[in-house]
N, C-alpha and C positions, 0 to 999 in steps of 0.2 A: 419791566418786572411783571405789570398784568396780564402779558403775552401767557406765562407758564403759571396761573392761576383760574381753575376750573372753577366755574357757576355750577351755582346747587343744581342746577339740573342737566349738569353734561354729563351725568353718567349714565342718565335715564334716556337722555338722547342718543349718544354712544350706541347705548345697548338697543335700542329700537332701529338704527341703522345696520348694526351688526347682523340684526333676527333674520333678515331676506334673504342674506350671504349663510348665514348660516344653514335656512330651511332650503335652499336651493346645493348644497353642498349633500344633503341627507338626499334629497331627491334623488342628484346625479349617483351618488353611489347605489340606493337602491335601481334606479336603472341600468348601470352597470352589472348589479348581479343577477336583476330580471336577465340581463342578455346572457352573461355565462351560462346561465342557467339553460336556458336557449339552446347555447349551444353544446353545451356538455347534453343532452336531450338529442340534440340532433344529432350528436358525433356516434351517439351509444345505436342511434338508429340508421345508421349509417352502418358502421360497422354488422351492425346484426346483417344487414339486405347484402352485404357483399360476401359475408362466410356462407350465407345462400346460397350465392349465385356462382361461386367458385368454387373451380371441378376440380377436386381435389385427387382425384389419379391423373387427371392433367399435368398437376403443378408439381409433381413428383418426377416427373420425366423432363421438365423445362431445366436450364439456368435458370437464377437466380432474378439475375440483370432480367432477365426476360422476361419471369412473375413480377417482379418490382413494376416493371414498365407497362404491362397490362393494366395490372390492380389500379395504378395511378390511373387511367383512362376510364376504367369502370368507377374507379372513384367519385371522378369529376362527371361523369354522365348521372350520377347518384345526384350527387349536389345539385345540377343542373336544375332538377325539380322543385329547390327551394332559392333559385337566384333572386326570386321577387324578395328576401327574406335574408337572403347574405349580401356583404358587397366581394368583390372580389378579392380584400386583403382575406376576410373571413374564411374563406373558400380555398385558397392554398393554406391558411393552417389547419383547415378540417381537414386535407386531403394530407399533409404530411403527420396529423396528428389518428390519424388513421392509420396513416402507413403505418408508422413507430408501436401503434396497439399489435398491428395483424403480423408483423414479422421483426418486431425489437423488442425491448421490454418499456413498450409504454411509453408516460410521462419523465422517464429513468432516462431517455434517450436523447435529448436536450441535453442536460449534464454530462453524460457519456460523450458527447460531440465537444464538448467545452473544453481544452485541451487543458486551460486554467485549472481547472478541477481537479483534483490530488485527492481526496474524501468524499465519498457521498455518505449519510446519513438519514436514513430513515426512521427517527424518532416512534411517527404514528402513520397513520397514512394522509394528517394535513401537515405534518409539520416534519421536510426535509431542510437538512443545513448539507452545507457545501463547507469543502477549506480550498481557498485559494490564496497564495502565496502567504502559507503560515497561518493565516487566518479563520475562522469560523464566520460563514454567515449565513441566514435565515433565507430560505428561495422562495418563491412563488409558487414553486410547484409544486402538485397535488395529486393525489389518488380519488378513485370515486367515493371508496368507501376502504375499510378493512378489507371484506370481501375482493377487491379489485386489488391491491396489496400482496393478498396471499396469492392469486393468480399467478401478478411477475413471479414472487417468489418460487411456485409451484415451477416455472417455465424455466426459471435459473439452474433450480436443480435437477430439473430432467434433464437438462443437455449435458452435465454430469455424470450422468446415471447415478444420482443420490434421491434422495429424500426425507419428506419435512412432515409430519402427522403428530398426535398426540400421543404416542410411543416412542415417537424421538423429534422432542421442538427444537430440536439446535443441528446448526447442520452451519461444515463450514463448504464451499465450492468455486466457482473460477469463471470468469470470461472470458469468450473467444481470445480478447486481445492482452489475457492472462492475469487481468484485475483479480484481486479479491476478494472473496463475500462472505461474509457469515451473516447467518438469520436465523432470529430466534421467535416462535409464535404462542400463544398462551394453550397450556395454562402458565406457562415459566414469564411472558413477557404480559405483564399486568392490564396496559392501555391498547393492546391490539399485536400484530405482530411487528417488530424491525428487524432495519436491512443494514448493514454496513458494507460500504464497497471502498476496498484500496485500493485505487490508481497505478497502475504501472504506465499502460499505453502500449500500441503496438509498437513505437519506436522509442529502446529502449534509450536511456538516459548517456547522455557522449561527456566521456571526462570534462573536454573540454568546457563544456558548459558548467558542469559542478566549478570547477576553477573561475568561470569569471563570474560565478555567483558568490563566491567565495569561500565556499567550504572544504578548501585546505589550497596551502599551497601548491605549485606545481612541483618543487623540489620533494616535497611527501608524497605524493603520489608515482616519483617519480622511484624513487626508494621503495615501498609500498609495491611494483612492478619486476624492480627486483628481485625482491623477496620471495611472490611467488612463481618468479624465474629460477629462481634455486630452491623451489620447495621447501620453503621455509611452513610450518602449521600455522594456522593465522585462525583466532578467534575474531571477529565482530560482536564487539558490546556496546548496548544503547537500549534507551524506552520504549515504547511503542511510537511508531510513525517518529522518529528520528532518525531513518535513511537509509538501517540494517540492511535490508536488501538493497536497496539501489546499488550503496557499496560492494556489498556481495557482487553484483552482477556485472562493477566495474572491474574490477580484480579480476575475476576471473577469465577477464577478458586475454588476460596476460598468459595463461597456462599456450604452453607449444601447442600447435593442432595436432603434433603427431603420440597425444598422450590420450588414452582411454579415461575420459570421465564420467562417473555416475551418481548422479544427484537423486537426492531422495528427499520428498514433502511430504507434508502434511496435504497442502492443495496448492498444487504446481503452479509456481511466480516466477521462477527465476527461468531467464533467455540466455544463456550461453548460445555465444558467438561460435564456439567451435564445431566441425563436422564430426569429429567423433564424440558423441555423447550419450547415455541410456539415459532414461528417465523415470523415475520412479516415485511412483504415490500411494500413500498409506488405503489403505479403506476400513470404512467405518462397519460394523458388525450391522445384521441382517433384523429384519422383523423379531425371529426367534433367538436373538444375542447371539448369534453366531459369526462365522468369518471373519473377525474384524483384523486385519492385518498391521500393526505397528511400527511404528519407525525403528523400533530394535530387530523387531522381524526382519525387515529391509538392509539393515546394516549388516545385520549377520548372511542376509541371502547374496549381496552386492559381493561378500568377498570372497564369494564364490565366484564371482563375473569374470576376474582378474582388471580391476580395475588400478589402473595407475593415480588416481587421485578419485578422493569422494567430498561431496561435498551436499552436506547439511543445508536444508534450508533454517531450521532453529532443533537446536537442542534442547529439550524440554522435561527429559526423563529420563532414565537410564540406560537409553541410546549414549550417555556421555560416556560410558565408562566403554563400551562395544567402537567409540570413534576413537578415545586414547587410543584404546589398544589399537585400531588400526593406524594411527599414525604416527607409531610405535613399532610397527612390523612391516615395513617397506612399502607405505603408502603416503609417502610424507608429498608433504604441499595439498595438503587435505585441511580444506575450508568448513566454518560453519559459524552461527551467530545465536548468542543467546541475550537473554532479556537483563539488564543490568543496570547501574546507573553511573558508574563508576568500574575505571580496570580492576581492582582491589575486592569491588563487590562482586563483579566479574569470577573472580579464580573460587571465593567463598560459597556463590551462585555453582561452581562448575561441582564443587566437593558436595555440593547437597543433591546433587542430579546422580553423580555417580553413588550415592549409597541408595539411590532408590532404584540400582539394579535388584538389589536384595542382599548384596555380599557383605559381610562383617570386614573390611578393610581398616587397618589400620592409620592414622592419619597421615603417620611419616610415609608409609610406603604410597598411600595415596597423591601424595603431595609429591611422591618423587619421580609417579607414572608421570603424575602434569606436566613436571618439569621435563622431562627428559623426551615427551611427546611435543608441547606446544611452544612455539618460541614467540609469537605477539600476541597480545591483544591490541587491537584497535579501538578505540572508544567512538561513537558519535552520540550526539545530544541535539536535541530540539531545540534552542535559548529564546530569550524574551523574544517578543517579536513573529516568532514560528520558523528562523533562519536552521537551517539542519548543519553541524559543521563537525568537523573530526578535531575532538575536541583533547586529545589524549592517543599516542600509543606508547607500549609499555614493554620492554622484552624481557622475559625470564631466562634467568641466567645462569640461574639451578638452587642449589639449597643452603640455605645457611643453618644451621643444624636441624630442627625437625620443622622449620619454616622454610616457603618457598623465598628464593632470593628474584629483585627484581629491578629493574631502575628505567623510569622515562625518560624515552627519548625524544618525545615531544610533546608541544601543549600547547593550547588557545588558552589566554589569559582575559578575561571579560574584564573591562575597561569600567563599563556604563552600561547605557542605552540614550541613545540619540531621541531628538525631539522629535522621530515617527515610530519611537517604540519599539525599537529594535536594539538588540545589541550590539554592544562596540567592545572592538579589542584587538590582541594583537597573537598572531604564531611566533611561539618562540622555539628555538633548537637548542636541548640542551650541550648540543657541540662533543656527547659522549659517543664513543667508537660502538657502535652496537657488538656484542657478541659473534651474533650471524653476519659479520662482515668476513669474516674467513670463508664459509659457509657461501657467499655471496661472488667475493674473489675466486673461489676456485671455481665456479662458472664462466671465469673469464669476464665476469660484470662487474660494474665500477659501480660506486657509491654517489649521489649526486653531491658535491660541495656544500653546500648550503647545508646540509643535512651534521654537516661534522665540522661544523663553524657555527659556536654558542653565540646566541641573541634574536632578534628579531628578523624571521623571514618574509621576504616577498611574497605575496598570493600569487600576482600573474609572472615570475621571473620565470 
């Protein structure tokens, strides 16, 4: 029992053996950021001696591959001169943290290589979070300053051809490998400027993987394929970062090659697989508030194109009432995806976009463009955890007197959440003959079973 009984002075002893550990702990870290220090100094003087020394009508007329592979060799001849002072791990991160400055965007390009990575977040310029696999977390990496911040920013948007000043702080834009950015900078953004980047990747997203990650089963997707095999109108509703797109650009995968489509953004995300496709993006008004070209400008300009299908990246304003009507006049299996959180909030959501064309519509008549235009909604949702799953689709069936008529035909039912914080549940089919199965059959396409047999489906069947 004396064993777990302290003398009046072992806590004074404790804490005096503790002090050495402790004052050698404060040392080690200020050493560690004497050396950052260091080296962020040397990187910045590095970088200056090489925009010097590099002939820039030279490097206009080379590949790429070919400036990459020099620069790195003048790189290392730079460093060279301080080897008493690097060791050689130090020396290829200054040469690839160099590179990433002179022709990537920076400390951004670490996360951009991280395939992990779904969200970048640019808070301030010391405090970047990352979302990987549903998740938020706090990186390490860093900007010099503000100033060094607005830079990438400035370098984002020029390859654009957008821009970011104090006449216009917000600006949305895109990555080569069709990520998405918006950046806002002060006076609007209070602690300095941020970034937000949406992940796509250059290789886009393969059903098959959504399926063994589990966000829907195969038999839905497999119906869902159909669907837009027979031109069926298909909304996508969900929150932000719940997989709108992703979706989007797997469906669409299904459209014949031999069909003209033309898509229209806000800042161009979606990868269609097919050879015939236009592409088209809004633009933002000029210095002087001029030019600014809208997604309803676009939808009205598009059907002129003769297009056999259009497809929305989001619907946001009174482009809704200019996409019914097209897919209402011989443009059907015409896609798009608005912000919702629920199918139901979805149809409510679609009747408040279409009065902000400006037209006094009635709500019956409004209600009965919807119906007679759109036949699913799809639902996805983000759940505990950050799982993204197609959590609801719903098909409109037409009117039950000045209300739209409508019934699910499928649904994730959330269970729980499991002891890693994620949630748990199950797809269920409510085993109802969808409407658009006529619509479906007369393409000569079948319905998948599972889909028209009520209870619990299989993810991977």
């Amino acid at each position: 029992m004396g064993l777990f009984v302290k003398s009046a002075g072992s806590s004074a002893i404790a804490e005096r053996m503790a002090t050495p550990y402790v004052e050698t702990t404060h040392i080690q870290s200020a050493r560690e950021k004497e050396r950052e220090d260091y080296l962020q100094s040397l990187r910045t003087r590095i970088h200056q001696q090489l925009v010097e020394r590099l002939d820039v009508q030279n490097i206009r007329t080379l590949p790429l591959d070919v400036v990459r592979t020099e620069t790195r060799v003048l790189i290392q001849e730079l460093c060279d001169d301080e080897k008493g002072l690097i060791n050689v791990y130090e020396q290829d991160r200054l040469v690839d943290e160099v590179m990433d400055e002179t022709f990537g965007l920076g400390p951004l390009e670490s996360l951009l290589k991280d395939s992990g990575v779904t969200d970048i977040m640019v808070n301030r310029w010391d405090r970047v979070y990352v979302e990987r696999r549903g998740r938020l977390e706090l990186t390490e990496v860093r900007f010099r300053d503000n100033t060094h911040l607005r830079q990438i920013i400035d370098r984002i948007v020029a390859l654009v051809g957008r821009r970011i000043d104090e006449v216009s702080p917000m600006v949305d834009a895109r990555l080569s490998d069709g990520s998405r950015v918006n950046a806002i900078i002060p006076p609007l953004a209070l602690d300095g400027p941020a970034l937000s980047i949406r992940r796509f990747g250059s290789k886009p997203m393969q059903l098959d993987d959504l399926v063994r990650h589990g966000a829907f089963p195969r038999a839905l997707i497999e119906f869902l394929a159909a669907a837009v095999r027979a031109r069926c109108n298909i909304i996508i509703s969900g929150g932000t970062g719940s997989g709108k797109t992703t979706l989007l650009n797997c469906l669409s995968r299904f459209v014949p090659v031999n069909e003209r489509v033309i898509t229209l953004e806000d800042a161009a995300e979606l990868q269609l697989q097919q050879p015939h496709v236009v592409r088209l993006e809004t633009r933002p008004s000029n210095i002087e508030g001029r030019g600014e070209i809208t997604q309803r400008d676009l939808v009205k300009n598009c059907l002129r194109m003769r297009p056999d299908r259009i497809i929305i990246g989001e619907c946001r304003g009174g482009e809704a009432l200019d996409m019914l009507q097209a897919m209402n006049t011989g443009h059907e299996g015409s896609m798009t995806t608005v912000h919702a959180n629920t199918t139901k909030d979805a149809l409510a959501r679609l009747e408040v976009m279409v009065s902000m064309a400006g037209y006094d519509i009635p709500p019956g008549a409004l209600r009965h463009q919807i119906a007679s235009s759109v036949q699913l909604i799809v639902q996805v949702n983000r759940l505990t955890g950050g799982q993204r799953k197609v959590t609801r689709v719903t098909e409109i069936i037409g009117m039950d007197g000045e209300n739209l008529a409508v019934q699910d035909l499928f649904a994730f039912e959330q269970a729980g959440v499991d002891t890693t914080g994620n949630a748990t549940g199950q797809f269920i089919s409510s085993g109802i003959r969808p409407v658009c199965a006529t619509r479906i059959e007369n393409r000569g396409l079948t319905l998948p079973p599972a889909m028209l047999k009520k209870g619990v489906m299989e993810v991977a069947a």
